[in-house]
ZAVO-470661 format. One record per residue: chain; x, y, z of N, C-alpha, C in turn. Coordinates in nm, 3 decimals. Example, Ala and Ser with C-alpha at 12.3 -4.5 7.8 and 13.67 -1.06 7.14 Angstrom:
<nodes>
NODE | c | nu | nv | nw | cau | cav | caw | cu | cv | cw
NODE | A | 1.319 | -0.569 | 0.780 | 1.230 | -0.450 | 0.780 | 1.320 | -0.330 | 0.780;
NODE | A | 1.285 | -0.225 | 0.708 | 1.367 | -0.106 | 0.714 | 1.290 | 0.003 | 0.787;
</nodes>
This chain:
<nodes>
NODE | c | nu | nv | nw | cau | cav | caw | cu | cv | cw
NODE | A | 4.997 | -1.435 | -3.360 | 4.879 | -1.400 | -3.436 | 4.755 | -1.447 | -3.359;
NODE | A | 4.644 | -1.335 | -3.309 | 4.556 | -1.405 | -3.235 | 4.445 | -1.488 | -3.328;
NODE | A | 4.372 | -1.540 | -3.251 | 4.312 | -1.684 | -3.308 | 4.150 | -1.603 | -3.363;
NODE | A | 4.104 | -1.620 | -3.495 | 4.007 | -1.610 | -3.524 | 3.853 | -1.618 | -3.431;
NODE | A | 3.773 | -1.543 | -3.398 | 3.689 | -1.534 | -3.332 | 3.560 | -1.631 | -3.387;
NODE | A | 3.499 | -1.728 | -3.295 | 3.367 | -1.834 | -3.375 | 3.297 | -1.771 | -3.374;
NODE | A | 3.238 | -1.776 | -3.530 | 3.130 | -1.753 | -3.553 | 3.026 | -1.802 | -3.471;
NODE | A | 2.887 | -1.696 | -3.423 | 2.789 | -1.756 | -3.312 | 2.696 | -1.771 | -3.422;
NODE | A | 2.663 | -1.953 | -3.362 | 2.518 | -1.982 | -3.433 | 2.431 | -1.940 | -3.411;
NODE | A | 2.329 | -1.898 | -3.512 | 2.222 | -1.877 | -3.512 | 2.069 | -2.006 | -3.481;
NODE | A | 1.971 | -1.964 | -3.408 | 1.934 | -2.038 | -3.382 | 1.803 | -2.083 | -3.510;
NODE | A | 1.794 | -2.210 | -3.539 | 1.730 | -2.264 | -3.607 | 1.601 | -2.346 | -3.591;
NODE | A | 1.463 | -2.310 | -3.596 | 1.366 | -2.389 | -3.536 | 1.347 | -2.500 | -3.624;
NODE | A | 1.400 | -2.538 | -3.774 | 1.365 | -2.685 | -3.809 | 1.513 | -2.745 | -3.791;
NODE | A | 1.586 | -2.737 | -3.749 | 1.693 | -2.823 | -3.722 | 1.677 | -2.851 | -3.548;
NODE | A | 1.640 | -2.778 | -3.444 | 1.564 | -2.770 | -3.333 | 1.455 | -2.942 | -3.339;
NODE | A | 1.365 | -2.858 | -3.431 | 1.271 | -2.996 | -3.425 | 1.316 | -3.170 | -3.499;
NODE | A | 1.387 | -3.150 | -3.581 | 1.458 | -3.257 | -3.647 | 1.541 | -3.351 | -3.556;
NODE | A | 1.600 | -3.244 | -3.443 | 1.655 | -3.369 | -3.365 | 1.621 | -3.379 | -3.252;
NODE | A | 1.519 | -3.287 | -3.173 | 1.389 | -3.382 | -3.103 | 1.349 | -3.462 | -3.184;
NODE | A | 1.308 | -3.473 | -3.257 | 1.199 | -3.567 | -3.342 | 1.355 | -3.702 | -3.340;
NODE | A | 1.461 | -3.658 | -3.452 | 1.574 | -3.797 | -3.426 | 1.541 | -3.897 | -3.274;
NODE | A | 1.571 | -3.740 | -3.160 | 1.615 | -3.857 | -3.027 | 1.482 | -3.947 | -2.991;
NODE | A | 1.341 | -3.917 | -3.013 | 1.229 | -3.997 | -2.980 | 1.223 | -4.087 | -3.049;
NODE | A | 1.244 | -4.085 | -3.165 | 1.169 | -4.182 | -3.280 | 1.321 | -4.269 | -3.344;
NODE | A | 1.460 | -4.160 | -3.356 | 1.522 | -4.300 | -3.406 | 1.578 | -4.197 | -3.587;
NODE | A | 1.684 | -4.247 | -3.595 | 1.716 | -4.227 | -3.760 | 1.641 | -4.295 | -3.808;
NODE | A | 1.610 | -4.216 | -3.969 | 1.486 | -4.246 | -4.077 | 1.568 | -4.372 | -4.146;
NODE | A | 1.512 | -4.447 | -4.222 | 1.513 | -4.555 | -4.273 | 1.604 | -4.536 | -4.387;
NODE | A | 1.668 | -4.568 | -4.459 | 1.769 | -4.577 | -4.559 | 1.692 | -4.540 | -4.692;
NODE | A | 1.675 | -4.498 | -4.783 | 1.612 | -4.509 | -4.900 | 1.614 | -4.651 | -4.971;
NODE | A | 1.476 | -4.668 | -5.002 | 1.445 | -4.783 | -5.106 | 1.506 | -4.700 | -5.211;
NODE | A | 1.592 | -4.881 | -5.339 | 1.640 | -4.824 | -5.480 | 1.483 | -4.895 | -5.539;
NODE | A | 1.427 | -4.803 | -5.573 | 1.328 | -4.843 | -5.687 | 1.395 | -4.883 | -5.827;
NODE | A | 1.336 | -4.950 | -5.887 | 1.368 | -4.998 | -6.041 | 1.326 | -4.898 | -6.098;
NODE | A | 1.420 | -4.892 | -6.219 | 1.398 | -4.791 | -6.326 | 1.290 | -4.900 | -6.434;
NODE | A | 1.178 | -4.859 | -6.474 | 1.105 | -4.909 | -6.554 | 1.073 | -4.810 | -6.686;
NODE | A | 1.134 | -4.843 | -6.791 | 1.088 | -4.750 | -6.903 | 0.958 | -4.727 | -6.928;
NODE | A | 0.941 | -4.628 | -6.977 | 0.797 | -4.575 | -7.053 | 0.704 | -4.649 | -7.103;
NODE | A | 0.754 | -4.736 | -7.178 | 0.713 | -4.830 | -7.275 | 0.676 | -4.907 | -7.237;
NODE | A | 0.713 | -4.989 | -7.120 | 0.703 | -5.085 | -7.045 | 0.535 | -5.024 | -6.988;
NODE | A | 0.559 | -4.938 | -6.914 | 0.455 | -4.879 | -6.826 | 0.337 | -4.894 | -6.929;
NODE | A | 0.327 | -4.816 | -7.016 | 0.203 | -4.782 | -7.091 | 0.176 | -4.915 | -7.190;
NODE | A | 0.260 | -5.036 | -7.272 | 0.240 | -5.092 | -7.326 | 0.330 | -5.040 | -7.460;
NODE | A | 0.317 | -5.146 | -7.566 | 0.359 | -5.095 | -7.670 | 0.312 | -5.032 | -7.772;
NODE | A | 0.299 | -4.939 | -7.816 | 0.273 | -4.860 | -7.901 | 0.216 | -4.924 | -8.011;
NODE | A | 0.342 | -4.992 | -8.136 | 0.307 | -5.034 | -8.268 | 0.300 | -5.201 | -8.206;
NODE | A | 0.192 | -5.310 | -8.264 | 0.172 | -5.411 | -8.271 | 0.308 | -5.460 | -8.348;
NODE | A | 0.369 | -5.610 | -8.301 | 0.510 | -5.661 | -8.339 | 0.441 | -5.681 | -8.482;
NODE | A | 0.518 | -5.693 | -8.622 | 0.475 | -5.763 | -8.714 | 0.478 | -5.927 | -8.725;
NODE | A | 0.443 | -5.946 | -8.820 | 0.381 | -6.086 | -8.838 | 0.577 | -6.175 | -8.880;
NODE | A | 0.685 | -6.110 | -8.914 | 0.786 | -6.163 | -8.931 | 0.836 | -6.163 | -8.846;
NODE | A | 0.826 | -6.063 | -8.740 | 0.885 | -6.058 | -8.573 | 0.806 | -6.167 | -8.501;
NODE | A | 0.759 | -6.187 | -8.537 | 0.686 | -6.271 | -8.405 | 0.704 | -6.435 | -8.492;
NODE | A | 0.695 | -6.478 | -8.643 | 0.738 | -6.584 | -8.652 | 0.896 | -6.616 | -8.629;
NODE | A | 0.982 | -6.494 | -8.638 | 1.138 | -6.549 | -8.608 | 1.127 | -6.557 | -8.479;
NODE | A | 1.061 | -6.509 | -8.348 | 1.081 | -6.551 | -8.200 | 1.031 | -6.698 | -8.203;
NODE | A | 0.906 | -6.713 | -8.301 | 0.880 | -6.885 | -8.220 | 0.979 | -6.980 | -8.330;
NODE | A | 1.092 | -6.962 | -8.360 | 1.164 | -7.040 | -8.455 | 1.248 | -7.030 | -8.362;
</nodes>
């Protein structure tokens, strides 16, 4: 059974420049994990704690 014929690549100008750019400069940096920060957090809280929430925290 003869052997399947390779497919010829096509040529690509941003994969071209991606690894000129790799061999000068170097693989890109790993991704930072940023913290997930809720909504709430960000903007503040919405409703003021009540006056029974906040005496059972200082007890």
């Amino acid at each position: 059974m003869p052997k399947k014929r390779a497919k010829k690549r096509t040529f690509s100008a941003v994969k071209a420049v991606k690894a000129n750019a790799r061999e000068r400069v170097g693989q890109p940096k790993p991704e930072r994990v940023i913290p997930n920060t809720s909504r709430e957090t960000k903007r503040g809280q919405k409703h003021p704690k009540t006056l029974a929430k906040l005496l059972s925290e200082e007890t």
